[in-house]
C-alpha positions in Angstrom: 255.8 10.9 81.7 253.4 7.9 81.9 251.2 7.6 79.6 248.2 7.5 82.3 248.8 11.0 82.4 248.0 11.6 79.1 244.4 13.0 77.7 242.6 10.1 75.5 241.1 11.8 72.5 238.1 10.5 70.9 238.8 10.9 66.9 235.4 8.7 65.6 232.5 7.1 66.9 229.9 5.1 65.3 226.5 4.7 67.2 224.5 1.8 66.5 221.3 1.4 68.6 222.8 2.9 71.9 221.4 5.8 73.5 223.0 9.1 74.3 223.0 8.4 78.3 225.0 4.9 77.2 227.3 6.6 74.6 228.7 9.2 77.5 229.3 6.3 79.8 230.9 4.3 77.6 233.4 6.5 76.1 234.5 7.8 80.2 235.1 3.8 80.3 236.9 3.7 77.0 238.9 7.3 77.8 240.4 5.2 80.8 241.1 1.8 79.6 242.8 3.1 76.3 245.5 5.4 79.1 245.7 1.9 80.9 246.5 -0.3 78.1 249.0 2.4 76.6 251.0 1.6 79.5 251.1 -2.4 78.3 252.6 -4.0 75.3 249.4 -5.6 74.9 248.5 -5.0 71.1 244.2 -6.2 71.3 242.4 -6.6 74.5 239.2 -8.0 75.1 237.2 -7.2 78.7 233.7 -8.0 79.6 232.4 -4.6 81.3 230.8 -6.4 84.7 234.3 -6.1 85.8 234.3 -2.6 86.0 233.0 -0.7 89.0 232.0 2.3 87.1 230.8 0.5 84.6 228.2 -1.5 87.5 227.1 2.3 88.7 226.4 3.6 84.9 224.5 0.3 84.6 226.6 -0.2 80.9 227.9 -3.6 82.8 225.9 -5.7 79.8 228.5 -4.8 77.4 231.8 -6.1 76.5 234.9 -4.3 74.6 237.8 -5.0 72.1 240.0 -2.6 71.7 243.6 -2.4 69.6 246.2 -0.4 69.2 246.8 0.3 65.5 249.9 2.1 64.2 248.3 4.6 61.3 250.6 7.1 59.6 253.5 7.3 62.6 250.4 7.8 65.3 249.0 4.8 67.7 245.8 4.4 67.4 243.0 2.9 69.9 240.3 1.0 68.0 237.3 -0.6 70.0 234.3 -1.8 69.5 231.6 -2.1 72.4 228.5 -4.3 72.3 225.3 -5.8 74.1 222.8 -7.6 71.6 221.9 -5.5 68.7 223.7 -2.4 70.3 227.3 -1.6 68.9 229.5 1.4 69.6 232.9 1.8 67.2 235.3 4.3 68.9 238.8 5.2 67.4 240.9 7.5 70.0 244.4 8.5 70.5 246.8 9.7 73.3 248.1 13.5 74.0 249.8 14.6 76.2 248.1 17.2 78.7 
């Protein structure tokens, strides 16, 4: 089954400066790019967010995102960092299957 079809579970997440309405878009943003990239070999990725379409209607296109896959214990990791200026969100997910 590909992993695209898999649920992306948010484990942590640590807020710096960003409001609530910017924290909920984000992580939608990060829920999909972590299935995406679990479909790659690509280990750390690094995307400015004006390249998203959802991210241009949730108006959270300012931001950019690095995000790697960490192996922890046996279990893949996603860890990524969003920011904009003095705003920072840290978010560690992983994959299950639905």
């Amino acid at each position: 089954m590909s992993k695209l079809f898999y649920k992306a579970m948010i484990e942590d997440i640590q807020n710096d400066r960003c409001t609530d309405n910017e924290i909920e878009n984000l992580l939608d943003i990060y829920a999909n790019t972590v299935k995406k990239m679990a479909t790659t070999p690509a280990r750390k990725s690094w995307f400015e967010l004006e390249d998203f379409a959802s991210a241009k209607i949730t108006d959270v296109s300012r931001f950019t995102l690095m995000i790697e896959r960490r192996k922890i214990s046996g279990q893949e990791q996603w860890w990524g960092t969003f920011e904009y200026g003095s705003k920072k969100l840290k978010v560690i997910a992983t994959l299950e299957k639905n």
